[in-house]
Jmol script that loads the backbone (N, CA, C; Angstrom):
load data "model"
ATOM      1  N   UNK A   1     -31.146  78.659  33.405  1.00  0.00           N
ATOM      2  CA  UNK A   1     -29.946  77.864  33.517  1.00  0.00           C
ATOM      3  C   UNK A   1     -29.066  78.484  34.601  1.00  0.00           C
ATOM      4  N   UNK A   2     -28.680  77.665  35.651  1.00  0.00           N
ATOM      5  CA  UNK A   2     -27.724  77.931  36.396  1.00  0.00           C
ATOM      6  C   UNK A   2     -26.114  77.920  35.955  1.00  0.00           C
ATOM      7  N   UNK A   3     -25.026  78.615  36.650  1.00  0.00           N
ATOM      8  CA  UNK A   3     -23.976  78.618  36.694  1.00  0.00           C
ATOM      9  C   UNK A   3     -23.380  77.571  37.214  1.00  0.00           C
ATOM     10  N   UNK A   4     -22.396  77.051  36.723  1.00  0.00           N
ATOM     11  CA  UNK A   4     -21.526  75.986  37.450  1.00  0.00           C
ATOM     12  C   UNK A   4     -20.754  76.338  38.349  1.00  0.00           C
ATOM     13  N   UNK A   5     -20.815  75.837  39.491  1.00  0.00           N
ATOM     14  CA  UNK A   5     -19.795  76.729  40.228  1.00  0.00           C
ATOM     15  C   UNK A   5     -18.177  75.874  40.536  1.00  0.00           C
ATOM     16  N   UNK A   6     -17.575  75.384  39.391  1.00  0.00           N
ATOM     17  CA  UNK A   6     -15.798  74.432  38.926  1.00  0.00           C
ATOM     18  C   UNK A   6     -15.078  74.890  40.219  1.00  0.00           C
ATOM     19  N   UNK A   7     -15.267  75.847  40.963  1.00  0.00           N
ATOM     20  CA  UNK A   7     -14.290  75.791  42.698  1.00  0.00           C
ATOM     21  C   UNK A   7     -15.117  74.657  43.684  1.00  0.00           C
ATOM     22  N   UNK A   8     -15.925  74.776  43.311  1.00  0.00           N
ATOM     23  CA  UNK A   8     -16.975  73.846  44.771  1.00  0.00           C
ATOM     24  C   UNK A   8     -17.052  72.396  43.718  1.00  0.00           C
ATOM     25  N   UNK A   9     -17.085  72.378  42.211  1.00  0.00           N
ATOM     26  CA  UNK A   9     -16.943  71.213  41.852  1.00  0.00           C
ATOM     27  C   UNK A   9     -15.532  70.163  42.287  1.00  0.00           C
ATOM     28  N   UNK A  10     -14.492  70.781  42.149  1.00  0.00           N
ATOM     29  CA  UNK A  10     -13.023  70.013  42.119  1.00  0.00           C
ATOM     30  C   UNK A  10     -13.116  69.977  43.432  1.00  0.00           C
ATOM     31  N   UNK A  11     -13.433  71.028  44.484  1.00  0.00           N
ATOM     32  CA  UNK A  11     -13.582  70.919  45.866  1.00  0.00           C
ATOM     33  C   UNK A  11     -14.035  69.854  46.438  1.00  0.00           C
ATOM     34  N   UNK A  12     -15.220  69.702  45.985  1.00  0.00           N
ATOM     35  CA  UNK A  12     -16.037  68.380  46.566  1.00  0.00           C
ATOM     36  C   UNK A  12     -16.413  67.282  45.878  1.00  0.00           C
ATOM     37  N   UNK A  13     -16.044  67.426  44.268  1.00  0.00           N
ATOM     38  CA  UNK A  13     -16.188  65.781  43.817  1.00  0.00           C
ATOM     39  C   UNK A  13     -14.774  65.307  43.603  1.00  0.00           C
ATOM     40  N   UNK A  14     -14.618  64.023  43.493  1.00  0.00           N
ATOM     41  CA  UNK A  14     -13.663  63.095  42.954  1.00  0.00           C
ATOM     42  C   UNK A  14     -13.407  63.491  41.827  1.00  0.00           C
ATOM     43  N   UNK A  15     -11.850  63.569  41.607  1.00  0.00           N
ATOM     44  CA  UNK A  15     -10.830  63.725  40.175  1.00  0.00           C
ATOM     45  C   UNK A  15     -11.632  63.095  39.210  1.00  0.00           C
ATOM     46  N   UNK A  16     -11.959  61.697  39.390  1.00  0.00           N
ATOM     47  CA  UNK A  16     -12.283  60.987  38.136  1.00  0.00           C
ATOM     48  C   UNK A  16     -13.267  61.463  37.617  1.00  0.00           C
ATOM     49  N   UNK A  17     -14.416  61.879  38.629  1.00  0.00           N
ATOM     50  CA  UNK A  17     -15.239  61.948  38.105  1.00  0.00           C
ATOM     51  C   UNK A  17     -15.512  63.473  37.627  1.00  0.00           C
ATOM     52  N   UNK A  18     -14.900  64.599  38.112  1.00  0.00           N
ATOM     53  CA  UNK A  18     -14.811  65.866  37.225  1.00  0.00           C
ATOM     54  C   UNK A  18     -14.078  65.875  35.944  1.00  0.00           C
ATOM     55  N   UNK A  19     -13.163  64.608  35.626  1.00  0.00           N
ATOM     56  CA  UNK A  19     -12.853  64.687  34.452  1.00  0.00           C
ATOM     57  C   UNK A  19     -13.813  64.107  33.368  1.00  0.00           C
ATOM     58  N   UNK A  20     -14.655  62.682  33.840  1.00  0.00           N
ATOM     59  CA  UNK A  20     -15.872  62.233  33.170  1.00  0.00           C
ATOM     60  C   UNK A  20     -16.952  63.325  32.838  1.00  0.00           C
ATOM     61  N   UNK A  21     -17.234  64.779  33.665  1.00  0.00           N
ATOM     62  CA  UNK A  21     -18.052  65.499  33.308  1.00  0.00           C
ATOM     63  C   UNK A  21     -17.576  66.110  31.992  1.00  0.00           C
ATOM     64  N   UNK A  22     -16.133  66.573  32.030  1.00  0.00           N
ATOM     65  CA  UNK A  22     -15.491  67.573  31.371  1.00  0.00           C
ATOM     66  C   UNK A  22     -15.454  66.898  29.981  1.00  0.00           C
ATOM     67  N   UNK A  23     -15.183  65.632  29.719  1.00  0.00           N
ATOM     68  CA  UNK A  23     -15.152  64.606  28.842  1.00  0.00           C
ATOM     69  C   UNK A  23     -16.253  65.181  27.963  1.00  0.00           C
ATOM     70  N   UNK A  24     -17.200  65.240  28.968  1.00  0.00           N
ATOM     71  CA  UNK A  24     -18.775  64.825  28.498  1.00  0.00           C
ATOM     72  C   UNK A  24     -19.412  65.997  27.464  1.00  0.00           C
ATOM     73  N   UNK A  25     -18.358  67.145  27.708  1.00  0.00           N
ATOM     74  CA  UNK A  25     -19.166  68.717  27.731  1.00  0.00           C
ATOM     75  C   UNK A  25     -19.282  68.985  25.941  1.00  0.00           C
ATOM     76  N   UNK A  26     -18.158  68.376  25.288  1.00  0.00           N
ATOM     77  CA  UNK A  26     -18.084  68.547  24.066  1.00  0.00           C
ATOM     78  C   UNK A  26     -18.096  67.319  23.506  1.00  0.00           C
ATOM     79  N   UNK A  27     -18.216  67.162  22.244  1.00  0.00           N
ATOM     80  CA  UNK A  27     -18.196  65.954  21.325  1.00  0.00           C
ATOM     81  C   UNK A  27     -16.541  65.633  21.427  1.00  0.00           C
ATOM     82  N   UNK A  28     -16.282  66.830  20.722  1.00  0.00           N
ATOM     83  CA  UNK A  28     -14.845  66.023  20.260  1.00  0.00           C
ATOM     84  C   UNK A  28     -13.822  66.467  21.274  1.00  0.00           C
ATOM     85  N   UNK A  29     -14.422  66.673  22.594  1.00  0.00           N
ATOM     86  CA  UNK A  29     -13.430  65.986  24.284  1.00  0.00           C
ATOM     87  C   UNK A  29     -12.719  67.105  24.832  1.00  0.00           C
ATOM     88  N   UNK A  30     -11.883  66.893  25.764  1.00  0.00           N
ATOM     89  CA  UNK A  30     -11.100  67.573  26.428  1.00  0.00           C
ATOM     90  C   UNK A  30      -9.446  67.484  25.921  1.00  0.00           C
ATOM     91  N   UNK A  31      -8.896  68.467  25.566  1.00  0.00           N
ATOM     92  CA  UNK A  31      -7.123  67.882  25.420  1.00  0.00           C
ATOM     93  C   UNK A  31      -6.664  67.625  26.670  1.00  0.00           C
ATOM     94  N   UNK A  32      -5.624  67.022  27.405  1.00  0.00           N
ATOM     95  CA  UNK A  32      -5.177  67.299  28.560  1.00  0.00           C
ATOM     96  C   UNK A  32      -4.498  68.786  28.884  1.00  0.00           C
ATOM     97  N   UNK A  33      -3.838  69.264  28.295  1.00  0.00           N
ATOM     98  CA  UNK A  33      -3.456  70.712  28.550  1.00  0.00           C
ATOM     99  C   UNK A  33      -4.820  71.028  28.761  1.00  0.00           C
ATOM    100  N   UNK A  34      -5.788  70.888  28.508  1.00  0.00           N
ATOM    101  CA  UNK A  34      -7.082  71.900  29.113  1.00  0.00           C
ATOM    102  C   UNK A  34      -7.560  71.230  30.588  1.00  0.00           C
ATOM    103  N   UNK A  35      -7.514  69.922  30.321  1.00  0.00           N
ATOM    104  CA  UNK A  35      -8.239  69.404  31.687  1.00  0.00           C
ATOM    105  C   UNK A  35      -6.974  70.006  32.985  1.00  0.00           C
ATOM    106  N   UNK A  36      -5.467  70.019  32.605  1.00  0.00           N
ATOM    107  CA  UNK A  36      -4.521  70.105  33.627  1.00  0.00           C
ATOM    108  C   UNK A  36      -4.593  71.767  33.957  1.00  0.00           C
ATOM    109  N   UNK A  37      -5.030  72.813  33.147  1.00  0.00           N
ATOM    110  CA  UNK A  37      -5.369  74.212  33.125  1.00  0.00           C
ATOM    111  C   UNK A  37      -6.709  74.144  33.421  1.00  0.00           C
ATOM    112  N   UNK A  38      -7.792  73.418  33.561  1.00  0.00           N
ATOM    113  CA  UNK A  38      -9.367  73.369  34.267  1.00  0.00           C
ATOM    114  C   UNK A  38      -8.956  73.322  35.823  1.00  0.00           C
ATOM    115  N   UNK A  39      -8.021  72.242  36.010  1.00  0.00           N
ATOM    116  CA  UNK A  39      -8.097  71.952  37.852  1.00  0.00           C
ATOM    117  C   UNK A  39      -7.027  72.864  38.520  1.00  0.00           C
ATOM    118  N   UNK A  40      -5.913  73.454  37.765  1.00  0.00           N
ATOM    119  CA  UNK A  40      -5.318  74.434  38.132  1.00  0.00           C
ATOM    120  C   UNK A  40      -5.914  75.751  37.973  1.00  0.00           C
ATOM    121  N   UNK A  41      -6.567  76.204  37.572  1.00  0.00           N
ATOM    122  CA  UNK A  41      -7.524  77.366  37.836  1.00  0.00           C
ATOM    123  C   UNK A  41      -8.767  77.174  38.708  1.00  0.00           C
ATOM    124  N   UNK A  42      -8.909  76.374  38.994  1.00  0.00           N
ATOM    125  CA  UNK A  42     -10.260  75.648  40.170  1.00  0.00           C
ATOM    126  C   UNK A  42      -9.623  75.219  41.351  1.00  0.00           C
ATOM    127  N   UNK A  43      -8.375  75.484  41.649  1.00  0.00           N
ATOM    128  CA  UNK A  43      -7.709  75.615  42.785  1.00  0.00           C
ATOM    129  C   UNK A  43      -7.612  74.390  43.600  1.00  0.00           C
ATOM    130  N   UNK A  44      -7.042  72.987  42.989  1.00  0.00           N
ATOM    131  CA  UNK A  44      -7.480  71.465  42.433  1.00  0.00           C
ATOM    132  C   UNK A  44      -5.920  71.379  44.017  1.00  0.00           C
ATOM    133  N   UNK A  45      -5.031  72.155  43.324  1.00  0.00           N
ATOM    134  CA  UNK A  45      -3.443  72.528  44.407  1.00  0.00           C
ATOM    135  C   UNK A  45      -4.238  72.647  46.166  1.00  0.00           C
ATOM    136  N   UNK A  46      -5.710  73.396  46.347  1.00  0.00           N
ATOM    137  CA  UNK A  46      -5.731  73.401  47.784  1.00  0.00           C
ATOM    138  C   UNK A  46      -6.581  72.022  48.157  1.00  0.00           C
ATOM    139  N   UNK A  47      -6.500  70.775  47.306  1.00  0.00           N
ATOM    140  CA  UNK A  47      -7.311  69.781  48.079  1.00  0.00           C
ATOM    141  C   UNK A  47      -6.147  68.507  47.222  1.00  0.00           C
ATOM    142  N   UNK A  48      -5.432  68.418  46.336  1.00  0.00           N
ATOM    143  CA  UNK A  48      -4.668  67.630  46.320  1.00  0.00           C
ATOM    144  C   UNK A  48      -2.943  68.318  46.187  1.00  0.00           C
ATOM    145  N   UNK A  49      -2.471  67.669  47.374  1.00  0.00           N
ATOM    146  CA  UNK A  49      -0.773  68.315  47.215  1.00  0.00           C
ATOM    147  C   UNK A  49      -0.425  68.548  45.569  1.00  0.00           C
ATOM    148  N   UNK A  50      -0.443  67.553  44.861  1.00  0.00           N
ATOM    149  CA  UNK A  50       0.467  67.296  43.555  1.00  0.00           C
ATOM    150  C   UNK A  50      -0.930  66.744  42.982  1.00  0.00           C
ATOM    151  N   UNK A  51      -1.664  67.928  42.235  1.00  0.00           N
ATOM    152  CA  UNK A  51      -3.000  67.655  41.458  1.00  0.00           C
ATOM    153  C   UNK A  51      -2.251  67.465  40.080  1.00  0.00           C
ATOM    154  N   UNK A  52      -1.152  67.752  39.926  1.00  0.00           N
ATOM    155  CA  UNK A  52      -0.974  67.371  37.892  1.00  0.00           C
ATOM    156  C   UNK A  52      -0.561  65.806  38.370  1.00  0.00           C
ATOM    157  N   UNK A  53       0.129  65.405  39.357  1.00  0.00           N
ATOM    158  CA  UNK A  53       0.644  63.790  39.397  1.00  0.00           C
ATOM    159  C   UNK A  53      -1.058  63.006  38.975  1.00  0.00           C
ATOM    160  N   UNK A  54      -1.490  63.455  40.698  1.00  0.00           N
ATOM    161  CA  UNK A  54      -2.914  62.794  40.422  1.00  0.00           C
ATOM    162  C   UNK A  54      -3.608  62.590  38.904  1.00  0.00           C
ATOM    163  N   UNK A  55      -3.381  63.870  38.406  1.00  0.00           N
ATOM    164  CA  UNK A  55      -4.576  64.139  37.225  1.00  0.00           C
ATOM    165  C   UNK A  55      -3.576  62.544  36.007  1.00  0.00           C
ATOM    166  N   UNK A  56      -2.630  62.617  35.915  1.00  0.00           N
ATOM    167  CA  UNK A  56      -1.494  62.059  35.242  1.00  0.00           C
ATOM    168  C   UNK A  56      -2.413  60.304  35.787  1.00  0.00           C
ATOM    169  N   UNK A  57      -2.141  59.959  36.795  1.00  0.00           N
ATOM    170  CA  UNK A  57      -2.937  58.587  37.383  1.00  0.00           C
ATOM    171  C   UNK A  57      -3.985  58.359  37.220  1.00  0.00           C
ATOM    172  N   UNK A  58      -5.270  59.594  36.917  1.00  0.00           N
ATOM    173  CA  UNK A  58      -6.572  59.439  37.029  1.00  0.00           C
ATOM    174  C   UNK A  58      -6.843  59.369  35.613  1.00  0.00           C
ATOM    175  N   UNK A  59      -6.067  60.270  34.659  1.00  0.00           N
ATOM    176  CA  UNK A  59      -6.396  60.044  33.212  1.00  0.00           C
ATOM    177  C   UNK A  59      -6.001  58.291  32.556  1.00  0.00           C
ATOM    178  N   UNK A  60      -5.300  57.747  33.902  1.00  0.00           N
ATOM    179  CA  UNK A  60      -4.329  56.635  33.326  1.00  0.00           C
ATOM    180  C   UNK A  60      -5.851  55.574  33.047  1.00  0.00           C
ATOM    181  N   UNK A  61      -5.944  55.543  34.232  1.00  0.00           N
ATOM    182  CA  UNK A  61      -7.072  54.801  34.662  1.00  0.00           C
ATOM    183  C   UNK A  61      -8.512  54.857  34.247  1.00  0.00           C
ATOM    184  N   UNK A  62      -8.696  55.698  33.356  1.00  0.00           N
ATOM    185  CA  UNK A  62     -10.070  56.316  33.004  1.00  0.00           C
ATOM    186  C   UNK A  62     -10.133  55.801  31.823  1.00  0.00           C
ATOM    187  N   UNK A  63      -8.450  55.658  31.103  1.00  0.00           N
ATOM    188  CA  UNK A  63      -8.242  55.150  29.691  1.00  0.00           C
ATOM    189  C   UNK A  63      -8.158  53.440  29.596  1.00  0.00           C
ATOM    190  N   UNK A  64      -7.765  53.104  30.985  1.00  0.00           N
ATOM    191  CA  UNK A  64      -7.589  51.770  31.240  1.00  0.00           C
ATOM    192  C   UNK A  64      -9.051  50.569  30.939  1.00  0.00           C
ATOM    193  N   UNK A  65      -9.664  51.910  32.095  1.00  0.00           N
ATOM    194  CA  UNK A  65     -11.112  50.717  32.172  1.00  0.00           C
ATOM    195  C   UNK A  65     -12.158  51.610  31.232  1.00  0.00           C
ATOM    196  N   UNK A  66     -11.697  52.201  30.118  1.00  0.00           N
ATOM    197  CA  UNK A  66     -12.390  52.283  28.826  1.00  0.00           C
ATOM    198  C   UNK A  66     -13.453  53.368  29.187  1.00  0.00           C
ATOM    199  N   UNK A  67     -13.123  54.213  30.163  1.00  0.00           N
ATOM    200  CA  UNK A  67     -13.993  55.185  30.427  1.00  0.00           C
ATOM    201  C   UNK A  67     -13.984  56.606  29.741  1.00  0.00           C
ATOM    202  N   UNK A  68     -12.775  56.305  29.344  1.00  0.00           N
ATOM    203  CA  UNK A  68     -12.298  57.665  28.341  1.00  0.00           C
ATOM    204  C   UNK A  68     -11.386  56.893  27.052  1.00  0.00           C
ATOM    205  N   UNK A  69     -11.421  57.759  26.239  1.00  0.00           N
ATOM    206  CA  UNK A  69     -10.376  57.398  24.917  1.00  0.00           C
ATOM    207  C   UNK A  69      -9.330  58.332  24.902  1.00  0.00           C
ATOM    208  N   UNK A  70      -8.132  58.316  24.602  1.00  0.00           N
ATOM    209  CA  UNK A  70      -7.154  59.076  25.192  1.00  0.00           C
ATOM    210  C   UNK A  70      -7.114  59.609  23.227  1.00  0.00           C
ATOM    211  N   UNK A  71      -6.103  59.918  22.979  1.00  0.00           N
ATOM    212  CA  UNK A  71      -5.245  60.367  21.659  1.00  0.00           C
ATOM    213  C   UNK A  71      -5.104  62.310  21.787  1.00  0.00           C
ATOM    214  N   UNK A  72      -5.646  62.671  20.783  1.00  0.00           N
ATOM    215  CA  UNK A  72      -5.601  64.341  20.694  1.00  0.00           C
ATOM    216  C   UNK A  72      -6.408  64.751  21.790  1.00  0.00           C
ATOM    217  N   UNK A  73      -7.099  64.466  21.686  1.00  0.00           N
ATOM    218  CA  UNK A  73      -8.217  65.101  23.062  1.00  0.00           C
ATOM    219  C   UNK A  73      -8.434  63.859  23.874  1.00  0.00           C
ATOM    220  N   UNK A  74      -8.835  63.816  25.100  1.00  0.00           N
ATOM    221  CA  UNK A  74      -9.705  62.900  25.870  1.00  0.00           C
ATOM    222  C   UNK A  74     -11.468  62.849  25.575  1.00  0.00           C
ATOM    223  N   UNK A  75     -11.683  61.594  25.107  1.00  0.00           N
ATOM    224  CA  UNK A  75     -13.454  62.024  24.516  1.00  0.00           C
ATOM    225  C   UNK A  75     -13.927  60.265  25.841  1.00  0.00           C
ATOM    226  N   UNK A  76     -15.371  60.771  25.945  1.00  0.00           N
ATOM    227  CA  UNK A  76     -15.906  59.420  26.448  1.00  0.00           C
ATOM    228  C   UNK A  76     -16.053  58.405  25.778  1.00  0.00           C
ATOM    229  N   UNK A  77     -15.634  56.942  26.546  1.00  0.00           N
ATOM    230  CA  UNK A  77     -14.630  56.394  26.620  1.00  0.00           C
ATOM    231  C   UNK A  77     -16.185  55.200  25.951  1.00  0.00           C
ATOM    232  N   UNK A  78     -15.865  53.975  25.454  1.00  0.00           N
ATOM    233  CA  UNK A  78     -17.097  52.758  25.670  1.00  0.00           C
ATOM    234  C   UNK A  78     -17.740  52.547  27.035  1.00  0.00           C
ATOM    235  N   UNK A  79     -16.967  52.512  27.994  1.00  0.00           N
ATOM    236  CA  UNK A  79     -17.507  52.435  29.117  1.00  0.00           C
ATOM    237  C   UNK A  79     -18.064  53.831  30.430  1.00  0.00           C
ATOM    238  N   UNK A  80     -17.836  55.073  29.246  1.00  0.00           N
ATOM    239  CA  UNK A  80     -18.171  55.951  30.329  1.00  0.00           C
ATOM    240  C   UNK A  80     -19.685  56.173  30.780  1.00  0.00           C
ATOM    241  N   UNK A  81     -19.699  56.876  31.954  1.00  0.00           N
ATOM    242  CA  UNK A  81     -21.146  56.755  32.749  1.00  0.00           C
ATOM    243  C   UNK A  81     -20.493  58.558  33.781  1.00  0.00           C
ATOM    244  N   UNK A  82     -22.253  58.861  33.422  1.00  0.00           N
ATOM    245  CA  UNK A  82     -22.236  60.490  33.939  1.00  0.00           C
ATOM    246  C   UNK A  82     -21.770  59.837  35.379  1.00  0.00           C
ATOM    247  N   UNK A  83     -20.961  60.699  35.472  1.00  0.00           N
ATOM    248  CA  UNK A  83     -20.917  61.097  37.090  1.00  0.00           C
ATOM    249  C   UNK A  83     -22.103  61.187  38.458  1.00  0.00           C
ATOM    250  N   UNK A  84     -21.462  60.435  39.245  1.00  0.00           N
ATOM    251  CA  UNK A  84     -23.079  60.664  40.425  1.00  0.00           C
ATOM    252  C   UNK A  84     -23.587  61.860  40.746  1.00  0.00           C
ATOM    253  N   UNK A  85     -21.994  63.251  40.681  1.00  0.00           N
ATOM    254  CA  UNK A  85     -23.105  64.263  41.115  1.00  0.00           C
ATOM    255  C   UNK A  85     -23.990  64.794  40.295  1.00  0.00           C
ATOM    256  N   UNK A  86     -23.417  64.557  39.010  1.00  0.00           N
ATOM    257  CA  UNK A  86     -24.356  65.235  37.806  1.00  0.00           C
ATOM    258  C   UNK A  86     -25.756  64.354  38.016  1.00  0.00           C
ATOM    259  N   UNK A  87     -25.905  62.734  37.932  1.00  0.00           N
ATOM    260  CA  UNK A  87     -27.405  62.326  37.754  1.00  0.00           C
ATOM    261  C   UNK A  87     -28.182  62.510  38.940  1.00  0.00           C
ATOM    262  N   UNK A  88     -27.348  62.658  40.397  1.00  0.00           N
ATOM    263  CA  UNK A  88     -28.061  62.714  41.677  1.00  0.00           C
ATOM    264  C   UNK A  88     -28.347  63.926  42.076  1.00  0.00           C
ATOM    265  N   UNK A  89     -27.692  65.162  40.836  1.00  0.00           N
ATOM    266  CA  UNK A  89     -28.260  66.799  40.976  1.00  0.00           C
ATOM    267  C   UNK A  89     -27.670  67.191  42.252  1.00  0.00           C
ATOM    268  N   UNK A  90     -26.272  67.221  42.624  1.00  0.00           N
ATOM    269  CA  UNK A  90     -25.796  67.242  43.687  1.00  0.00           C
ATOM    270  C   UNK A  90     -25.638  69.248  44.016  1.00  0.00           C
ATOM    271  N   UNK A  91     -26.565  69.804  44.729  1.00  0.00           N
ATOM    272  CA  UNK A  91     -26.480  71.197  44.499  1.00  0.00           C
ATOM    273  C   UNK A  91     -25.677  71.818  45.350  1.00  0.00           C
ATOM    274  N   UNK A  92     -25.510  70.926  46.017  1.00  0.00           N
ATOM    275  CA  UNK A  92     -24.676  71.700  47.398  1.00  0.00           C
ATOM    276  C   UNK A  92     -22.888  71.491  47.249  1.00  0.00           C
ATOM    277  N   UNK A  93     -22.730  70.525  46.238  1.00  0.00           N
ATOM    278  CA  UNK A  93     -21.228  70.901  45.523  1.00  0.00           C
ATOM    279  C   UNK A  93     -21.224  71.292  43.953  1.00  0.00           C
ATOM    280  N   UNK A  94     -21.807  71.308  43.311  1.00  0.00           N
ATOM    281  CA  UNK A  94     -21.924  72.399  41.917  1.00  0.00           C
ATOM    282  C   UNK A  94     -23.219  72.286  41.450  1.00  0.00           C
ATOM    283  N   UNK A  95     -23.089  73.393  40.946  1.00  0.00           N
ATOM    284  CA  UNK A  95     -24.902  73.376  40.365  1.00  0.00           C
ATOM    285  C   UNK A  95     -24.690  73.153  38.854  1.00  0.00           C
ATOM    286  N   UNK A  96     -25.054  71.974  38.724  1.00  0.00           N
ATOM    287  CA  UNK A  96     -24.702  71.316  36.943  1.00  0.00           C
ATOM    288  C   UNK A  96     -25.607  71.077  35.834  1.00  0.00           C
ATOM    289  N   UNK A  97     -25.373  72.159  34.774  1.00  0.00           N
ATOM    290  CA  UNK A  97     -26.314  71.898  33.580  1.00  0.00           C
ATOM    291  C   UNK A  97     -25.464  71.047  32.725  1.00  0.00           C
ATOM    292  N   UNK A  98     -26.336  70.501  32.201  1.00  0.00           N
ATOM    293  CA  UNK A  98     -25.635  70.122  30.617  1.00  0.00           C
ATOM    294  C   UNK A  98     -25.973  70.210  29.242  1.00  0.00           C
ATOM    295  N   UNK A  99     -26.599  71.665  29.357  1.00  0.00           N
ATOM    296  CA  UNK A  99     -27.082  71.686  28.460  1.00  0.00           C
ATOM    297  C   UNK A  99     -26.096  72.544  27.123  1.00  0.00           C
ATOM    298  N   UNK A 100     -25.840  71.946  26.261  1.00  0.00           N
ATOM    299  CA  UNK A 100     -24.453  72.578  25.049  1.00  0.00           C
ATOM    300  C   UNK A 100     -24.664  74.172  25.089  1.00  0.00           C
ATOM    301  N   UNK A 101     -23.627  74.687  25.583  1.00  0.00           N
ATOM    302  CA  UNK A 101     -23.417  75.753  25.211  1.00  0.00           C
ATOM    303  C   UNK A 101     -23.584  76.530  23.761  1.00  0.00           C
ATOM    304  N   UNK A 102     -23.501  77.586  23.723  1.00  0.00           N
ATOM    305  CA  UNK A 102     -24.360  78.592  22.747  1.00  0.00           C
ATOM    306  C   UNK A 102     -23.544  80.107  22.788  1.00  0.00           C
ATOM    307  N   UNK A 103     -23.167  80.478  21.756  1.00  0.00           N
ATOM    308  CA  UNK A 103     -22.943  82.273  21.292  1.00  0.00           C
ATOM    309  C   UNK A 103     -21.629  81.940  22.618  1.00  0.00           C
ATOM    310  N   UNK A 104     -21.645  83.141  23.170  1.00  0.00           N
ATOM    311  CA  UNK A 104     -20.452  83.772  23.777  1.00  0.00           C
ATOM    312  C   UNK A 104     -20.214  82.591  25.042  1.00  0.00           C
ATOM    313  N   UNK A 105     -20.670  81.964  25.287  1.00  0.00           N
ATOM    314  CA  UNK A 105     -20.633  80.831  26.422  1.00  0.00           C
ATOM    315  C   UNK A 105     -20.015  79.404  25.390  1.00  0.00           C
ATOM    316  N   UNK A 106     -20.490  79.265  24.176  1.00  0.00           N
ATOM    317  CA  UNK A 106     -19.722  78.504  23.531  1.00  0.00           C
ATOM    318  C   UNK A 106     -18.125  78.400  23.203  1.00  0.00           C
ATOM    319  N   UNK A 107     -17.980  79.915  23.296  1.00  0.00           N
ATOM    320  CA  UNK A 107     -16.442  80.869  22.482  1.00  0.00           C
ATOM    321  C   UNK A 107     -15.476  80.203  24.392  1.00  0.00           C
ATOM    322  N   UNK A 108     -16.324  80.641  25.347  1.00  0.00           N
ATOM    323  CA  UNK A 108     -15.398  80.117  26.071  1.00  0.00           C
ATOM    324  C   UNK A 108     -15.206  79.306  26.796  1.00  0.00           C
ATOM    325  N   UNK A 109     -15.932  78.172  26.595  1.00  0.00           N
ATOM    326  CA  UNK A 109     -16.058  76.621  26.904  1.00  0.00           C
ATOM    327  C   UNK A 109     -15.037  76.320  25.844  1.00  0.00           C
ATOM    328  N   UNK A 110     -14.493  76.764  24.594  1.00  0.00           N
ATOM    329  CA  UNK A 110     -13.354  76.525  24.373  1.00  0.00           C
ATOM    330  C   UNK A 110     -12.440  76.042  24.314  1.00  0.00           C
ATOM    331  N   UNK A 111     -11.901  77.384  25.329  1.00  0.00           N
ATOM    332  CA  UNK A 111     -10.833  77.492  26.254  1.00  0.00           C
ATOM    333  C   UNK A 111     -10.314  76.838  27.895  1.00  0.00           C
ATOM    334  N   UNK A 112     -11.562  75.466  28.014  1.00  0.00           N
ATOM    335  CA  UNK A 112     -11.285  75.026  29.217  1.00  0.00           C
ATOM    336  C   UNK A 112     -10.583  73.603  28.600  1.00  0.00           C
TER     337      UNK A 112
END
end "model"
wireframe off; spacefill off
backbone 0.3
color backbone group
C-alpha cells in the first residue's frame, strides 16, 4: 500500500472532488471542522486565496446536487460518484488507496 500524498492531492485536484474522496474514507463521513482543518494543513491557502470561502461554496453545492448529505458529519450523498483521480489512478497528483484503514493508521484517520 502506498502513501497518499494530501499536498499534491489539494494541489492538483479540484475542491469538489477532494472532498468526495474524503466523504468516501469513512462510513459515518467527514465533519466540516475536519474537512476545513484537512485543506488547511494541505496548504489548500497556496492554490486558493480564501480556501475556507471556497470550501463553504463547494460543500454548498455537493449538498445541493445530492452528492453529499450534510448534518453532523458530511457522508456520501445519493448521487455521489468516486472522483476521476481516484478511478483513473491519477499517480502523478496523489497516489490513492482506498483501502479502510487499520490499528495505528485507523487512530489517525480520525483526526482528519
Amino acid at each position: 500500500m502506498s502513501m497518499i500524498d494530501f499536498d499534491a492531492m489539494v494541489k492538483n485536484e479540484d475542491m469538489a472532488d477532494v472532498i468526495l474522496f474524503l466523504v468516501s474514507r469513512r462510513e459515518d463521513g467527514m465533519s466540516y471542522p475536519s474537512i476545513d482543518r484537512f485543506f488547511g494543513r494541505h496548504k489548500a491557502d497556496e492554490k486558493y486565496r480564501s480556501y475556507n470561502i471556497k470550501l463553504i461554496h463547494e460543500t454548498k453545492k455537493l449538498e445541493d446536487n445530492g452528492s453529499v448529505l450534510g448534518g453532523k458529519s458530511y457522508k456520501k450523498g445519493p448521487n455521489w460518484k468516486e472522483p476521476k483521480f481516484v478511478t483513473e489512478k491519477n499517480t502523478e497528483s496523489a497516489n490513492i488507496t482506498l483501502a479502510k484503514p487499520t490499528g495505528k493508521l485507523a487512530l489517525l484517520t480520525l483526526f482528519y
